[in-house]
N, C-alpha and C positions, 0 to 999 in steps of 0.2 A: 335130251334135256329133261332136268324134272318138271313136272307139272308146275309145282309151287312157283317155280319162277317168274312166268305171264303175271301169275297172282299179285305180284308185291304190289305194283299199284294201287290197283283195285284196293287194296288192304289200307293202303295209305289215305283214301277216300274216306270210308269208314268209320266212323268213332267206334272202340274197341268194346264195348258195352254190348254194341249189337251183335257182335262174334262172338266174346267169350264167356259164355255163363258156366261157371263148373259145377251147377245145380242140377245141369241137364245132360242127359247121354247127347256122346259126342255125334256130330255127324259130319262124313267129308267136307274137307273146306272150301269145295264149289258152292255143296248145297249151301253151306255157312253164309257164304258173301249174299248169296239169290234171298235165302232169310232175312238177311239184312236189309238190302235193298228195301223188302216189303216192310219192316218193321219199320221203317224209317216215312213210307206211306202212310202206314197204317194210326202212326202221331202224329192226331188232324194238330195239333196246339204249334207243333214245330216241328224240320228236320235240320240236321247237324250233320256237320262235316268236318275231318280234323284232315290238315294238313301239312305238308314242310313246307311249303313254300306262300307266301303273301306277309300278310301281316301279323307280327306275331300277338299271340293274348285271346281275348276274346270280341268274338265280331259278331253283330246280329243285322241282321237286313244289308251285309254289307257297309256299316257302318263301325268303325272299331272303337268299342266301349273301354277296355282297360289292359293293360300288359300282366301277365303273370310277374312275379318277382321270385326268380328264379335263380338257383345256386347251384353249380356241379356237384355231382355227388363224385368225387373219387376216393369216395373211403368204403363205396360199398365193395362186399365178400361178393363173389360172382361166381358161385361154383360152379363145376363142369357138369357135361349132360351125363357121366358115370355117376359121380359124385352125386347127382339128385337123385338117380336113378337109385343109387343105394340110401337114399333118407325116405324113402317109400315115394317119392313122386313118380310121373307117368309122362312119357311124352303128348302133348295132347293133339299133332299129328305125325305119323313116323318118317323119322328120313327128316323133318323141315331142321332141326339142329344141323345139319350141315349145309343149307340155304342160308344158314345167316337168322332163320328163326330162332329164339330162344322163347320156347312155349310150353310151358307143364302146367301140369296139373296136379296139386296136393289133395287129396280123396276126405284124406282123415284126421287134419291136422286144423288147432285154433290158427287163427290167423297171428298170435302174437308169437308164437313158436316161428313159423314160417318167415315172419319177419328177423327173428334171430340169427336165421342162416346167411341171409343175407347183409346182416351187421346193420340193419335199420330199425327206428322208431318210430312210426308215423301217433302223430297226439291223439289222432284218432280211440283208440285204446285206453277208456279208461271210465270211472264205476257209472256212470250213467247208461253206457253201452254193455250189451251182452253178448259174449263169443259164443259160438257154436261151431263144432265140428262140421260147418257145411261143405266145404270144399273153397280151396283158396288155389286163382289160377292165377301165373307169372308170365308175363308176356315181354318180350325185349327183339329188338333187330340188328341184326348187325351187317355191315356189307362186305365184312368177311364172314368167313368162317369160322365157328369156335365162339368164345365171350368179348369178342372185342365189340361191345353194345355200346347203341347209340343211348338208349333210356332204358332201363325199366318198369314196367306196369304192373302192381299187384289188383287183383279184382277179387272181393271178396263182402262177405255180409257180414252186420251188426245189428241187433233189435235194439232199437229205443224201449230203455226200461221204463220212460214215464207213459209210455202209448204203446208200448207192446207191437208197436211196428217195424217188419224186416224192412230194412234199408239197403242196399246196395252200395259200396264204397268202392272207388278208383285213387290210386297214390300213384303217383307218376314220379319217377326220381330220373332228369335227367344228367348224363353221363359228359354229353357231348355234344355242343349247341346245335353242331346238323339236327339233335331228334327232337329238340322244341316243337312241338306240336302247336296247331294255330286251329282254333277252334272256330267255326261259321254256323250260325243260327239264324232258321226261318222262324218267326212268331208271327201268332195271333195278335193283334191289339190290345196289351193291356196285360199280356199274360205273363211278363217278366217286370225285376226290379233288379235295380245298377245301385249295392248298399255297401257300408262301410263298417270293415272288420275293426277289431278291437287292436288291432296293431298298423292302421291304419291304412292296410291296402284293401283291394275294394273286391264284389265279390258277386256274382250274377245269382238268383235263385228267379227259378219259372215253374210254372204249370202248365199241364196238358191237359186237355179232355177228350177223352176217349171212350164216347156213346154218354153212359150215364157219371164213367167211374172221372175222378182227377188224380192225376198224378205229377210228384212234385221234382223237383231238379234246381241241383246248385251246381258250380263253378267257382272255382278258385284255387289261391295259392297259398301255402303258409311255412314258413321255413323252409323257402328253399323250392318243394317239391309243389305238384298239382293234384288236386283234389277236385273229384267228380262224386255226387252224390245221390240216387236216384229213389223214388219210392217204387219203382215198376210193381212190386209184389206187394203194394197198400196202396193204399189210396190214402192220398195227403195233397194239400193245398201249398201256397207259397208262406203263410203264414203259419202252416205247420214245418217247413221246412226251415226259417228262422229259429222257432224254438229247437229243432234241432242243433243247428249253430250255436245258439246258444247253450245246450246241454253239452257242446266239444269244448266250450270257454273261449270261443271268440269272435263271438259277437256279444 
């Protein structure tokens, strides 16, 4: 049996932020998950968990705050692991594309390219944001083999032009209601807000503190797909993470 397989769960526990940074040399996806674990200690403010199974949307203390508003995607391009393999992507562990993993990694590529292969738009993308060639990773499951995906996940970076801070972006496009994801959050007292987008669905942004530094985090949904938002590499407050919001036009 391959390895990967015991894995799936474990994976499934997870939010994918703490596995896939395509910032960083790769390392086995044992050590990956054990990383995670600790990173997920390591943010005294909150831990998180996504999962398929409970309630769907967002949950904090065990209490369900709001539902994603969420649309299939069946018009996304879903090319094969040859076919990325020849647009310069990389498998980002080998062998996992025939588990049902669907997991690369783009080295050298903006992120609005990367979104072309796959025939999407995320609003994310546009002059307040700045692209960089940092690396853009794709994440998807499928319980077969090949592209029969349940979701796809892009993870990739944007700098706010007004504050010159890298931000972290997750676009979640699901395929297939199995892979709705269900998000669970521990907080501090005080350290999250339950606000209302400009198209009127609602939207979590929180803080963490971590020694001296803070860092910022949002959640939601817009067209369909789900958006996660993190300052890990700044330090930014909740209040700076609204004026983010506001710099994407919706809030």
């Amino acid at each position: 049996m391959n390895e990967l397989n015991p894995l799936l769960d474990a994976l499934n526990d997870i939010d994918t932020r703490y596995i896939i940074n395509p910032k960083k040399k790769k390392r086995p996806v044992v050590l990956m998950i054990v990383a995670a674990a600790a990173a997920v200690t390591l943010l005294t403010g909150y831990t998180v968990r996504t999962l398929k199974t409970g309630t769907r949307g967002v949950n904090i203390d065990n209490e369900h705050q709001f539902y994603h508003d969420i649309k299939l995607q069946n018009k996304l391009t879903i090319p094969t692991k040859d076919e990325l393999l020849q647009m310069g992507a990389v498998e980002a562990v080998d062998g996992c594309y025939e588990d049902g993993f669907y997991w690369f990694d783009f080295n050298d590529m903006l992120p609005s390219d990367v979104f072309k292969i796959f025939n999407v738009a995320p609003f994310t993308i546009n002059d307040n944001f700045i692209e960089e060639r940092s690396g853009v990773n794709v994440f998807g499951f499928s319980n077969k083999t090949g592209n029969d995906l349940e979701f796809v996940n892009f993870d990739y970076y944007l700098i706010q032009k007004s504050s010159g801070k890298e931000l972290q972006f997750e676009t979640n496009y699901i395929i297939d209601e199995v892979g709705i994801p269900n998000q669970y959050y521990e907080f501090k007292e005080d350290m999250f807000e339950i606000i209302e987008l400009s198209n009127g669905s609602e939207a979590m942004v929180a803080e963490t503190h971590v020694g001296d530094n803070v860092y910022a985090y949002a959640n939601f949904s817009y067209n369909g797909a789900v958006y996660k938002i993190n300052s890990f590499n700044s330090t930014m407050d909740m209040n700076e993470m609204k004026q983010v919001l506001v710099d994407l036009g919706i809030l």
